[in-house]
mmCIF file of the N, C-alpha and C atoms, coordinates in Angstrom:
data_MODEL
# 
_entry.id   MODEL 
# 
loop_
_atom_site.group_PDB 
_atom_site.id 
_atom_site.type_symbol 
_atom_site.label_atom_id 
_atom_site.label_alt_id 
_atom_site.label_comp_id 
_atom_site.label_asym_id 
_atom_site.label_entity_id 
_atom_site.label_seq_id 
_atom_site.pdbx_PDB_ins_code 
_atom_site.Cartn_x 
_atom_site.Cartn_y 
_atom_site.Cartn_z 
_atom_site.occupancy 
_atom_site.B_iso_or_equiv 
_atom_site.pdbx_formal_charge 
_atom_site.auth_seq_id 
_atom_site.auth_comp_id 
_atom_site.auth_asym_id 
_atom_site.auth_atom_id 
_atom_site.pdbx_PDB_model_num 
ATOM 1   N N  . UNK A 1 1  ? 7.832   5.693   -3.737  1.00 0.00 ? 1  UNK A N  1 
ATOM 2   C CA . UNK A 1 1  ? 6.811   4.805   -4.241  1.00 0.00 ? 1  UNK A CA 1 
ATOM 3   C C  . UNK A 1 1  ? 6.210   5.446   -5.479  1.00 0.00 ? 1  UNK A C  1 
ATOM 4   N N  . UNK A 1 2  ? 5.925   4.666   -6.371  1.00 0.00 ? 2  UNK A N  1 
ATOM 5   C CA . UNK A 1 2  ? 5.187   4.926   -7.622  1.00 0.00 ? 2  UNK A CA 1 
ATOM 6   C C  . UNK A 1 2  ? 3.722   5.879   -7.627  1.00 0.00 ? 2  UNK A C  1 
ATOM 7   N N  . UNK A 1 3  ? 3.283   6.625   -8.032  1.00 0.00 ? 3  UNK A N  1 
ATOM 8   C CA . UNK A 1 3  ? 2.182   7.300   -7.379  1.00 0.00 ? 3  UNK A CA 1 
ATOM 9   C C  . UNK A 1 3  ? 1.206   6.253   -8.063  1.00 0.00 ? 3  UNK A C  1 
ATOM 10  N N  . UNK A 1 4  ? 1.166   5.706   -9.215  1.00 0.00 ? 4  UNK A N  1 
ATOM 11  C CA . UNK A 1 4  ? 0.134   4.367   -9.200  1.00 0.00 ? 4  UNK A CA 1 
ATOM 12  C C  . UNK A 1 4  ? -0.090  3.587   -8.083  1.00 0.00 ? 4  UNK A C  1 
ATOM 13  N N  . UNK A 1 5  ? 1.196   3.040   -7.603  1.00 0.00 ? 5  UNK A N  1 
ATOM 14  C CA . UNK A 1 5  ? 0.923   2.222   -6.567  1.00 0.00 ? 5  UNK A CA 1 
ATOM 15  C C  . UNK A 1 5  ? 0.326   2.853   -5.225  1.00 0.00 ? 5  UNK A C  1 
ATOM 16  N N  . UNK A 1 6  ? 0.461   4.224   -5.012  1.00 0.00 ? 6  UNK A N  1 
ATOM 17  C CA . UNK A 1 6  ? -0.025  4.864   -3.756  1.00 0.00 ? 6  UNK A CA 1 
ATOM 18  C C  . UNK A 1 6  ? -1.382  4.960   -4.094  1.00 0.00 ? 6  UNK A C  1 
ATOM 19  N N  . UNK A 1 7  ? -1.766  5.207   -5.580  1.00 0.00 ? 7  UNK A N  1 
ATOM 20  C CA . UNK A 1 7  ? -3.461  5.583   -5.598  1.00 0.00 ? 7  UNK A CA 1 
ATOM 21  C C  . UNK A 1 7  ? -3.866  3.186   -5.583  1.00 0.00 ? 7  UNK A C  1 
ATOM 22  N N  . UNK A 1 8  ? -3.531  2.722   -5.629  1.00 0.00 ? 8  UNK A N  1 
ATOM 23  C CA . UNK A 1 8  ? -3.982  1.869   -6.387  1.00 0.00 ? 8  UNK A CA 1 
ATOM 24  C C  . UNK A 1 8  ? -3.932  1.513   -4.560  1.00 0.00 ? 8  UNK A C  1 
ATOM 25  N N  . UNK A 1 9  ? -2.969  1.401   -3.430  1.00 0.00 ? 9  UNK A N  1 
ATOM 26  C CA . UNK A 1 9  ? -3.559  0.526   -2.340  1.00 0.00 ? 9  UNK A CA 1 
ATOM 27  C C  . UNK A 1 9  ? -4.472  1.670   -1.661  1.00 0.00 ? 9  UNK A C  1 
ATOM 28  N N  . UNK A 1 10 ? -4.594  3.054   -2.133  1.00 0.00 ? 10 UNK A N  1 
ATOM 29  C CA . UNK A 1 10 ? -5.570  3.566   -1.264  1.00 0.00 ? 10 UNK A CA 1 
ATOM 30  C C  . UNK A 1 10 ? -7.023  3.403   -1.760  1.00 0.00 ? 10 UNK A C  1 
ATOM 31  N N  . UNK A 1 11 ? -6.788  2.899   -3.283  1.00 0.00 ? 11 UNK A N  1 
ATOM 32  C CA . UNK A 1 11 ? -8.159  2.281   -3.852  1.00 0.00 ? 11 UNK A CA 1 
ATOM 33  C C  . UNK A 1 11 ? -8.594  1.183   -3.518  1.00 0.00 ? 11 UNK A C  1 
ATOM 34  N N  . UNK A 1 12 ? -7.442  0.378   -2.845  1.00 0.00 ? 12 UNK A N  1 
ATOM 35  C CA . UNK A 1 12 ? -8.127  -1.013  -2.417  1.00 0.00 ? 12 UNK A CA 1 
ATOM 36  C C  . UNK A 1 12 ? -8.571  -0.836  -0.702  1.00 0.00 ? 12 UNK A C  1 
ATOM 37  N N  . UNK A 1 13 ? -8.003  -0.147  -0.218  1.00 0.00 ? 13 UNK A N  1 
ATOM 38  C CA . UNK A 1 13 ? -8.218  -0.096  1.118   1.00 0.00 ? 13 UNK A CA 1 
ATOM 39  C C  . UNK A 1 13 ? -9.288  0.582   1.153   1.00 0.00 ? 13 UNK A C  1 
ATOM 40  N N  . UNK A 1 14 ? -10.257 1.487   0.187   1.00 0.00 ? 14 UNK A N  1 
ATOM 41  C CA . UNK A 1 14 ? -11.505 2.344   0.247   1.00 0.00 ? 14 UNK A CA 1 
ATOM 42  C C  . UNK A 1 14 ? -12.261 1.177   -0.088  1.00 0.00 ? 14 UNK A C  1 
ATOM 43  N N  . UNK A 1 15 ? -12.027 0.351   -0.162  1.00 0.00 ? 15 UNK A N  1 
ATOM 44  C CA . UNK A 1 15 ? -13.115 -0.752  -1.316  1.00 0.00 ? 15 UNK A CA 1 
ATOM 45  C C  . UNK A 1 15 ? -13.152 -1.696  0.194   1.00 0.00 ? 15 UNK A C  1 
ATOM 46  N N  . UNK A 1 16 ? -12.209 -2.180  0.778   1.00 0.00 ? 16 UNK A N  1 
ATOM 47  C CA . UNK A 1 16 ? -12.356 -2.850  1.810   1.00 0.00 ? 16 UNK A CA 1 
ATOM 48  C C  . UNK A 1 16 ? -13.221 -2.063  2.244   1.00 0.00 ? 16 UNK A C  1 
ATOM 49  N N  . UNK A 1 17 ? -12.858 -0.748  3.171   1.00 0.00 ? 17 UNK A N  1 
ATOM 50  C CA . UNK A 1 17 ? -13.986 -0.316  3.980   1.00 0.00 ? 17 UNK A CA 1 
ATOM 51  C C  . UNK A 1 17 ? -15.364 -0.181  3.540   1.00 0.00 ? 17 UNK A C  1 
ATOM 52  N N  . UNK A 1 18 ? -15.372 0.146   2.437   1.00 0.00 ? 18 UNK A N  1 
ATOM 53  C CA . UNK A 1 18 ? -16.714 -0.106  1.738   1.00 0.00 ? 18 UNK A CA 1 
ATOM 54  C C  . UNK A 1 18 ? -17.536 -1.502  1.839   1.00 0.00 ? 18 UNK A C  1 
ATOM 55  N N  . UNK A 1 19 ? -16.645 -2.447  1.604   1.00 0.00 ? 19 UNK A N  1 
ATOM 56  C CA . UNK A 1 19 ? -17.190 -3.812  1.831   1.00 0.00 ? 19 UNK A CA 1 
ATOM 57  C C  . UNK A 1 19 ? -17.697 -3.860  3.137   1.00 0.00 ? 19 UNK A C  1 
ATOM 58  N N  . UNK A 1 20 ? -16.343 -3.993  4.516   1.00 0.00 ? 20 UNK A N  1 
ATOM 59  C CA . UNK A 1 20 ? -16.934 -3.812  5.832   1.00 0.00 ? 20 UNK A CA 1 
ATOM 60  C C  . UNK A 1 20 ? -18.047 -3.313  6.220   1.00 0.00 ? 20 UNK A C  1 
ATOM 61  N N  . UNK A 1 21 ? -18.351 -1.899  5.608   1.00 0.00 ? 21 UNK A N  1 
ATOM 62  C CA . UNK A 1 21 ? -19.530 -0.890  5.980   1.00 0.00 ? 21 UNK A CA 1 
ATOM 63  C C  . UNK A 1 21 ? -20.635 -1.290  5.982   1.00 0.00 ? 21 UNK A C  1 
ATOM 64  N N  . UNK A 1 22 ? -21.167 -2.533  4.315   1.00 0.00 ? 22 UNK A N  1 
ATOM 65  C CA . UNK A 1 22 ? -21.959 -2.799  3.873   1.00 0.00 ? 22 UNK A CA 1 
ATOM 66  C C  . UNK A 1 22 ? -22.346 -4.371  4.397   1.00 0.00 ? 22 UNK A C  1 
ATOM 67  N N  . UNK A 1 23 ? -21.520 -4.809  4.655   1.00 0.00 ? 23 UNK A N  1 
ATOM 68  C CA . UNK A 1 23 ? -21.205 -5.827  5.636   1.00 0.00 ? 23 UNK A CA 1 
ATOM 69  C C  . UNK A 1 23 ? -22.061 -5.665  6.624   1.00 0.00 ? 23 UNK A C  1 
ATOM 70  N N  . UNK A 1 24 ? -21.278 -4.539  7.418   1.00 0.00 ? 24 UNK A N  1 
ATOM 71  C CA . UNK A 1 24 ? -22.100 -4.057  8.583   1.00 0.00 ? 24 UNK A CA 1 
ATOM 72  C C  . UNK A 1 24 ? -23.354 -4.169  8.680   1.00 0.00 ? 24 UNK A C  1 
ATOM 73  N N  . UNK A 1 25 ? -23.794 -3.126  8.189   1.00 0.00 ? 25 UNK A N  1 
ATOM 74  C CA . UNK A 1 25 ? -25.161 -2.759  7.707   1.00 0.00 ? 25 UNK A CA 1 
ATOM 75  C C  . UNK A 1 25 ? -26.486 -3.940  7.596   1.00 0.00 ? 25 UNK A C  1 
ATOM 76  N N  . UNK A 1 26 ? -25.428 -5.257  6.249   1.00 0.00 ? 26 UNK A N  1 
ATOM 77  C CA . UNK A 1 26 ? -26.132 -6.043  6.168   1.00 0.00 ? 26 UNK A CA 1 
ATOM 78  C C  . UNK A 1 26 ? -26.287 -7.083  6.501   1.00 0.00 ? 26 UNK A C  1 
ATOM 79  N N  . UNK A 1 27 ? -25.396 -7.250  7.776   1.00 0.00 ? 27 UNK A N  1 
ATOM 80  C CA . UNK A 1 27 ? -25.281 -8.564  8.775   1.00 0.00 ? 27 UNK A CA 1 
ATOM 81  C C  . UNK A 1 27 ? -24.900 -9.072  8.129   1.00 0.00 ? 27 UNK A C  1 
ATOM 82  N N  . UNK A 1 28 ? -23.909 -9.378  7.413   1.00 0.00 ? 28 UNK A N  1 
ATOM 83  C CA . UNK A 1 28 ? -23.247 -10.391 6.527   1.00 0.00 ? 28 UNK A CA 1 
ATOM 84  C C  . UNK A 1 28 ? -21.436 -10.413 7.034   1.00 0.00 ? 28 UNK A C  1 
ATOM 85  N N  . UNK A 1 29 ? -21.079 -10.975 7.754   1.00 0.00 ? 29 UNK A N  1 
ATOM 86  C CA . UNK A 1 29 ? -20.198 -11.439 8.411   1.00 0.00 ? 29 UNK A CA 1 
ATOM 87  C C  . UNK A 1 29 ? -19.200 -11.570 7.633   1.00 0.00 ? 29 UNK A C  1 
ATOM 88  N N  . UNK A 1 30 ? -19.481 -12.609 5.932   1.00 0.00 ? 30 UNK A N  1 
ATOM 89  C CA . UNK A 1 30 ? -18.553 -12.701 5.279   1.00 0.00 ? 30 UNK A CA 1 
ATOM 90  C C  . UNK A 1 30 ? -18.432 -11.586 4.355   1.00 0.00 ? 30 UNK A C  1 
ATOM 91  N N  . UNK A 1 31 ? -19.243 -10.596 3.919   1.00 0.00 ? 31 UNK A N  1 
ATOM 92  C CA . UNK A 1 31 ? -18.611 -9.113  3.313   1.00 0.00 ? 31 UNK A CA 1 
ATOM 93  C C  . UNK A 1 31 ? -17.658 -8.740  4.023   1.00 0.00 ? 31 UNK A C  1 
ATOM 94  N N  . UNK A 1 32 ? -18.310 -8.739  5.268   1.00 0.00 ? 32 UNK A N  1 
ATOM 95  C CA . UNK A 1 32 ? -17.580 -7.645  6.445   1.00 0.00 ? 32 UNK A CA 1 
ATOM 96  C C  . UNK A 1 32 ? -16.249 -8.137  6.352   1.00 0.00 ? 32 UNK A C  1 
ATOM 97  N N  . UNK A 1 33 ? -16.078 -9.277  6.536   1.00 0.00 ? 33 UNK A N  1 
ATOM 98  C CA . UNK A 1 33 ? -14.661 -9.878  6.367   1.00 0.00 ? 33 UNK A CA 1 
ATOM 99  C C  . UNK A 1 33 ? -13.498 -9.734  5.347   1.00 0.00 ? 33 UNK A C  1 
ATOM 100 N N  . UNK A 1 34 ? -14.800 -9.801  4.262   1.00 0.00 ? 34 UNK A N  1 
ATOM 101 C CA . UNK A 1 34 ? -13.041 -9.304  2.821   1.00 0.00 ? 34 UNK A CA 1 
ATOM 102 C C  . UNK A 1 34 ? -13.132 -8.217  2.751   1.00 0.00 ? 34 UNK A C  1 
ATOM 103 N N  . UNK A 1 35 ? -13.912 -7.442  3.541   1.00 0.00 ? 35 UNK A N  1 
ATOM 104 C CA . UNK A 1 35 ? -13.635 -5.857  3.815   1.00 0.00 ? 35 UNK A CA 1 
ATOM 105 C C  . UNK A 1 35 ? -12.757 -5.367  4.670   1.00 0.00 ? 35 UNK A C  1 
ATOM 106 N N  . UNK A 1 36 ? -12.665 -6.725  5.808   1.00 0.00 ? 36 UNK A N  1 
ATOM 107 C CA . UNK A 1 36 ? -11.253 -6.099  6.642   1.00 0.00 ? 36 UNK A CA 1 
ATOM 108 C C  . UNK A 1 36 ? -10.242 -6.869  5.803   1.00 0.00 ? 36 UNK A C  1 
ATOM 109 N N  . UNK A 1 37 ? -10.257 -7.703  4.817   1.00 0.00 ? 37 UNK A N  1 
ATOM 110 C CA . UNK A 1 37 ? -8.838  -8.740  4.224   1.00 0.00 ? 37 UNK A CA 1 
ATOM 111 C C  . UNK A 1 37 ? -8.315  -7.552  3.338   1.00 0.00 ? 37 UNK A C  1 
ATOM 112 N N  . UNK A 1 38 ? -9.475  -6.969  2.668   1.00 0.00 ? 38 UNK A N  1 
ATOM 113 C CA . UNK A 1 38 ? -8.481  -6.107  1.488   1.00 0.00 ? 38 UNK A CA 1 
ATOM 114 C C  . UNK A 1 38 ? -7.902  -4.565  2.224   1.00 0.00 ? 38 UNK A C  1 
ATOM 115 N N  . UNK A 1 39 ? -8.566  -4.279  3.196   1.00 0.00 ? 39 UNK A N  1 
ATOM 116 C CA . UNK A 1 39 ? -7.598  -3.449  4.107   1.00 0.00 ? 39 UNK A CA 1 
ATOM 117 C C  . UNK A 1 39 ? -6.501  -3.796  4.508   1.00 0.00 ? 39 UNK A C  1 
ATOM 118 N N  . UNK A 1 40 ? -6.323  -4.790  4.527   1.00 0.00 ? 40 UNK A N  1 
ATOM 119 C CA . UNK A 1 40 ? -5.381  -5.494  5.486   1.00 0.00 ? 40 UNK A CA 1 
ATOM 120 C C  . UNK A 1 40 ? -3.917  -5.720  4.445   1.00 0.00 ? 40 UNK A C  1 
ATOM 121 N N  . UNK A 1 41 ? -4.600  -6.456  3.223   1.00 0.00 ? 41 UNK A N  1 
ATOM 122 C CA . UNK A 1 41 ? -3.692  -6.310  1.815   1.00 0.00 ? 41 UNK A CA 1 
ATOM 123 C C  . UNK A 1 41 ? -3.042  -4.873  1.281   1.00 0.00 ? 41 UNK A C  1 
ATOM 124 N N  . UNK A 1 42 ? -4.301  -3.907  1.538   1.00 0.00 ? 42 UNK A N  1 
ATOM 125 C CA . UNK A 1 42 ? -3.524  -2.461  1.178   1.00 0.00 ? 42 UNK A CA 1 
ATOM 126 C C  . UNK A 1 42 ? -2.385  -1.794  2.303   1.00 0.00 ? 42 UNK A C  1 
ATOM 127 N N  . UNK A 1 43 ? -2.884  -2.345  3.395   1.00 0.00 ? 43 UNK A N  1 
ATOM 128 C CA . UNK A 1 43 ? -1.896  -2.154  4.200   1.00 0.00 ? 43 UNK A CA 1 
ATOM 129 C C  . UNK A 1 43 ? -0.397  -2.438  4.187   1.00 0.00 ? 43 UNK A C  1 
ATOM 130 N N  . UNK A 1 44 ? -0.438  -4.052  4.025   1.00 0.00 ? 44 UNK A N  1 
ATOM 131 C CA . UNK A 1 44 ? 1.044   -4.446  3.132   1.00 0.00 ? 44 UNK A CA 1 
ATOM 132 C C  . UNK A 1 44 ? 1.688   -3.783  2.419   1.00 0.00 ? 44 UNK A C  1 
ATOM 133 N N  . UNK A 1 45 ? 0.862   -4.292  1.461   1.00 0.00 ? 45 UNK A N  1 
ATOM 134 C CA . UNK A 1 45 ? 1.510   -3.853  0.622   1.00 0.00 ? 45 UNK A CA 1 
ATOM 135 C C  . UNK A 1 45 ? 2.446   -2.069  0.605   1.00 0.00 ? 45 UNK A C  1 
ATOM 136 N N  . UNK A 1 46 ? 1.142   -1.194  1.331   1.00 0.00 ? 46 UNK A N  1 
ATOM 137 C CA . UNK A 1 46 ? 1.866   -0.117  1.284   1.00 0.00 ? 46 UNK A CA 1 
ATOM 138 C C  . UNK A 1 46 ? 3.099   -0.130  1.794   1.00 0.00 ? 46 UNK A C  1 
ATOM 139 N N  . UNK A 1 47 ? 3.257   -0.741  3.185   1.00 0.00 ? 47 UNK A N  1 
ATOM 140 C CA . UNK A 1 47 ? 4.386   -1.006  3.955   1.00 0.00 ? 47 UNK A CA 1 
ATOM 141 C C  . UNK A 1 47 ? 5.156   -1.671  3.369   1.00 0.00 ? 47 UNK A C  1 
ATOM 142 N N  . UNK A 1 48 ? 5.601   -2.292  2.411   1.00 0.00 ? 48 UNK A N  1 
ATOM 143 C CA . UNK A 1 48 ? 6.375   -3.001  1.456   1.00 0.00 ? 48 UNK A CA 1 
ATOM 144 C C  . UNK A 1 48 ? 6.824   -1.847  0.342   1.00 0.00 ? 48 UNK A C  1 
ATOM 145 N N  . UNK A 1 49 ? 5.665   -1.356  -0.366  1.00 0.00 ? 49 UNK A N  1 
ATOM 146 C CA . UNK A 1 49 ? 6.483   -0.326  -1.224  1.00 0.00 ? 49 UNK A CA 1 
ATOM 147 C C  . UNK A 1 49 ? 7.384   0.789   -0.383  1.00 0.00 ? 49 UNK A C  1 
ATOM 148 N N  . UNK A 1 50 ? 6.964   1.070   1.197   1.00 0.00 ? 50 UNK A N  1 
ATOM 149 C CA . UNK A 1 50 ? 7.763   2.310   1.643   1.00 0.00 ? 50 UNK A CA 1 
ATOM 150 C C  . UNK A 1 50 ? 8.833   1.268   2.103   1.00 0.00 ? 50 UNK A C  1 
ATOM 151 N N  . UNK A 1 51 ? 9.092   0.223   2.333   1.00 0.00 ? 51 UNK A N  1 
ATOM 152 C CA . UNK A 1 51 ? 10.335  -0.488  3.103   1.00 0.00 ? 51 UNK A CA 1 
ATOM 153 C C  . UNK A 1 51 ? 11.421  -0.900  1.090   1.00 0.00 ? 51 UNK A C  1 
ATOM 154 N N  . UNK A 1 52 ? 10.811  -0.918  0.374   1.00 0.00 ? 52 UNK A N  1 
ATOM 155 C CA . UNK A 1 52 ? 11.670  -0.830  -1.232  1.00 0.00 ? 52 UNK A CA 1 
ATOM 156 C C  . UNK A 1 52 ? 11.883  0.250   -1.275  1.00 0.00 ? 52 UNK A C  1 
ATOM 157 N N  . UNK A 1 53 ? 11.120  1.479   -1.008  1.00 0.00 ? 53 UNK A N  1 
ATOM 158 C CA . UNK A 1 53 ? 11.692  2.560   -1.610  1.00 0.00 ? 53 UNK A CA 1 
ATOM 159 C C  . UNK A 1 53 ? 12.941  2.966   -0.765  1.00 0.00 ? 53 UNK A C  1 
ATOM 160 N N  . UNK A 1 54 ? 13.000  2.676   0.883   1.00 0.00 ? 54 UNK A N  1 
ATOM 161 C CA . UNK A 1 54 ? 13.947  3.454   1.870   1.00 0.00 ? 54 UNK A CA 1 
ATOM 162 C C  . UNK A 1 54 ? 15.379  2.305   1.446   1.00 0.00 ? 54 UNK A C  1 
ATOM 163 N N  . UNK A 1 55 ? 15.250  1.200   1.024   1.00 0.00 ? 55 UNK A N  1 
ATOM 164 C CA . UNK A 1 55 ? 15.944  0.424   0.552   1.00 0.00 ? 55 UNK A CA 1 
ATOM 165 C C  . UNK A 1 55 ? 16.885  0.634   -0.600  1.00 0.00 ? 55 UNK A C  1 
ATOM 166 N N  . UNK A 1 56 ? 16.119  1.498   -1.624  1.00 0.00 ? 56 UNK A N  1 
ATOM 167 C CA . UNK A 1 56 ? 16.539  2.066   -2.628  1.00 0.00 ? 56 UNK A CA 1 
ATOM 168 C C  . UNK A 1 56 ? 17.522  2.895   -2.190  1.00 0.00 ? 56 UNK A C  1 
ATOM 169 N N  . UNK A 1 57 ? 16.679  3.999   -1.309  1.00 0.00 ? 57 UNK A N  1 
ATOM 170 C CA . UNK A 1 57 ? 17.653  4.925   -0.723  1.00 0.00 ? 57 UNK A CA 1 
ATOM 171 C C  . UNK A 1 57 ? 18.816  4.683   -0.698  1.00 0.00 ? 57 UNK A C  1 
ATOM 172 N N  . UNK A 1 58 ? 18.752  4.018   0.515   1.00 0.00 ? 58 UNK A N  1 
ATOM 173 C CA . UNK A 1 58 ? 20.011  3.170   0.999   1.00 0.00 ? 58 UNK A CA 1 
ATOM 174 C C  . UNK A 1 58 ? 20.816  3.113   0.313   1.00 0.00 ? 58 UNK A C  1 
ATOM 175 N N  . UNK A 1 59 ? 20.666  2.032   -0.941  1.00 0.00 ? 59 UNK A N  1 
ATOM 176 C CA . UNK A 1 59 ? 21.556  0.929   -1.820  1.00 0.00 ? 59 UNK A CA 1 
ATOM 177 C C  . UNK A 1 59 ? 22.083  2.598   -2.433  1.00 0.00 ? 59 UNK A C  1 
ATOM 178 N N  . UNK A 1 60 ? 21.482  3.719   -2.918  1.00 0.00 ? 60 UNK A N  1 
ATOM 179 C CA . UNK A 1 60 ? 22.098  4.840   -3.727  1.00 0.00 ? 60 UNK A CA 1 
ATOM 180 C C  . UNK A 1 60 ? 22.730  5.580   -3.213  1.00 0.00 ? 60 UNK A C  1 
ATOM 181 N N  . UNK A 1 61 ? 22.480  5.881   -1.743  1.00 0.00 ? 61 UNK A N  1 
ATOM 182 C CA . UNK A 1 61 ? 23.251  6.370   -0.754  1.00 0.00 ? 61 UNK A CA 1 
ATOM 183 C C  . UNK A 1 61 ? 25.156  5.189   -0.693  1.00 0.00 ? 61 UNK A C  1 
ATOM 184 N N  . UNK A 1 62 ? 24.335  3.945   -0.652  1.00 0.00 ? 62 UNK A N  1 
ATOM 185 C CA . UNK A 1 62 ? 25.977  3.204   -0.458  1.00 0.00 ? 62 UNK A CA 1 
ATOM 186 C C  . UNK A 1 62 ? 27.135  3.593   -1.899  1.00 0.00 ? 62 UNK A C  1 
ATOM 187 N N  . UNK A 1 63 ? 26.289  3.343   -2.870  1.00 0.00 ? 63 UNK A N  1 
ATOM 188 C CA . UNK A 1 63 ? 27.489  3.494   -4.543  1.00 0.00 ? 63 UNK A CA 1 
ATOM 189 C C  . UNK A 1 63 ? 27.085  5.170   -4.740  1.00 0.00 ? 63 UNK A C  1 
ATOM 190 N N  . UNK A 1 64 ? 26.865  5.940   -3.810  1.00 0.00 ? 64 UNK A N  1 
ATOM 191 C CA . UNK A 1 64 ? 27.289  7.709   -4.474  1.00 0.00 ? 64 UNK A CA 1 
ATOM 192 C C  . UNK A 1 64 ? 25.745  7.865   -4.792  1.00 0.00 ? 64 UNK A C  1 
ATOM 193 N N  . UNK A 1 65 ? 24.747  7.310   -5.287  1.00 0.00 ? 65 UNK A N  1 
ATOM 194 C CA . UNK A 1 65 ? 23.668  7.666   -6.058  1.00 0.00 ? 65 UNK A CA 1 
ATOM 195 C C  . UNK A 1 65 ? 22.855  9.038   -5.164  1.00 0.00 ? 65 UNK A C  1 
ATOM 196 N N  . UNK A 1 66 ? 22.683  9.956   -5.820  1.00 0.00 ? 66 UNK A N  1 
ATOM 197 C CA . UNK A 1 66 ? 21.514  10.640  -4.742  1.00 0.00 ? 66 UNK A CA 1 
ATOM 198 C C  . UNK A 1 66 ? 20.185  10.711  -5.376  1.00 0.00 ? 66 UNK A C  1 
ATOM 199 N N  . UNK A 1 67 ? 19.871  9.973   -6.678  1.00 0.00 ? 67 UNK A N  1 
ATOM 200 C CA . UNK A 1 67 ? 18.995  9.710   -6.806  1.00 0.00 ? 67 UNK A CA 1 
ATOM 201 C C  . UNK A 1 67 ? 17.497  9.400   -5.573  1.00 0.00 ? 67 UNK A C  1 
ATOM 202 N N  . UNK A 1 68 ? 16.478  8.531   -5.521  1.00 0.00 ? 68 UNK A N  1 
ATOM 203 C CA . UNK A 1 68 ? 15.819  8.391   -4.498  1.00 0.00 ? 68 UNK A CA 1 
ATOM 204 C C  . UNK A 1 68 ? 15.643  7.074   -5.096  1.00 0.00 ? 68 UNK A C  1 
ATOM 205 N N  . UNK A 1 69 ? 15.567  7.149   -6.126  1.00 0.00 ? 69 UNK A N  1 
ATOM 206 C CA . UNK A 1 69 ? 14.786  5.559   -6.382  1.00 0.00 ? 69 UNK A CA 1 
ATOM 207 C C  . UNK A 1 69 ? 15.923  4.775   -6.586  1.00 0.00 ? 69 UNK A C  1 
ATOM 208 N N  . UNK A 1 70 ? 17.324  5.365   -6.498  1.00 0.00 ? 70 UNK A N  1 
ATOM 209 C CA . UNK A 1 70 ? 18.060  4.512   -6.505  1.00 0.00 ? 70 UNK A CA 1 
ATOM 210 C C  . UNK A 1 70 ? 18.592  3.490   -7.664  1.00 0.00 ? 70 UNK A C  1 
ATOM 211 N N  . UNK A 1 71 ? 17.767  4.752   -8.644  1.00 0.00 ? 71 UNK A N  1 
ATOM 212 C CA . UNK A 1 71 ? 18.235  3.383   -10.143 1.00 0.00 ? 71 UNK A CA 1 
ATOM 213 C C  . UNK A 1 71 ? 19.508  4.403   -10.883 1.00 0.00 ? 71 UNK A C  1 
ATOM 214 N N  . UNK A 1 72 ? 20.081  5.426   -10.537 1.00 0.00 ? 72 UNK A N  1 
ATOM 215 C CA . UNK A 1 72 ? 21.207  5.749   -10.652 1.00 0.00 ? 72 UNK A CA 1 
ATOM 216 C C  . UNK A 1 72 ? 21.259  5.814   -12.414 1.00 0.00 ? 72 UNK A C  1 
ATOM 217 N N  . UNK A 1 73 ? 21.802  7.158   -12.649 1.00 0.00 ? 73 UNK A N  1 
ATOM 218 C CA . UNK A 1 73 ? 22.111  7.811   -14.293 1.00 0.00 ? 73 UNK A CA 1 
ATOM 219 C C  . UNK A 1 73 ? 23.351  7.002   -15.157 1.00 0.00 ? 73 UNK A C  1 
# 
């Protein structure tokens, strides 16, 4: 995975909990809520970039590549 993309869903998933927290705090039901949605989005997504990257693998592992990302020299 791209290290942008690793800082960028652990930035969204800190921002959810942040929302939730404040949510919490301030009885507001609907903060609290896109505080668990954008957790929930960073979550995906992460699980999507690690299921492309093992994919990559794969596909470089099948044509010789030992690259990782699989985009082969």
């Amino acid at each position: 995975m791209a290290e942008y993309e690793n800082i960028s869903n652990k930035a969204e998933d800190t921002k959810g909990k942040a929302k939730e927290a404040l949510g919490e705090a301030t009885e507001d039901d609907s903060l609290k809520g896109e505080g668990k949605v954008d957790q929930a989005k960073a979550t995906a997504k992460e699980k999507l970039d690690n299921a492309k990257d093992k994919a990559n693998e794969a596909i470089g592992k099948i044509f010789g590549n030992d690259d990782k990302d699989g985009a082969g020299s």
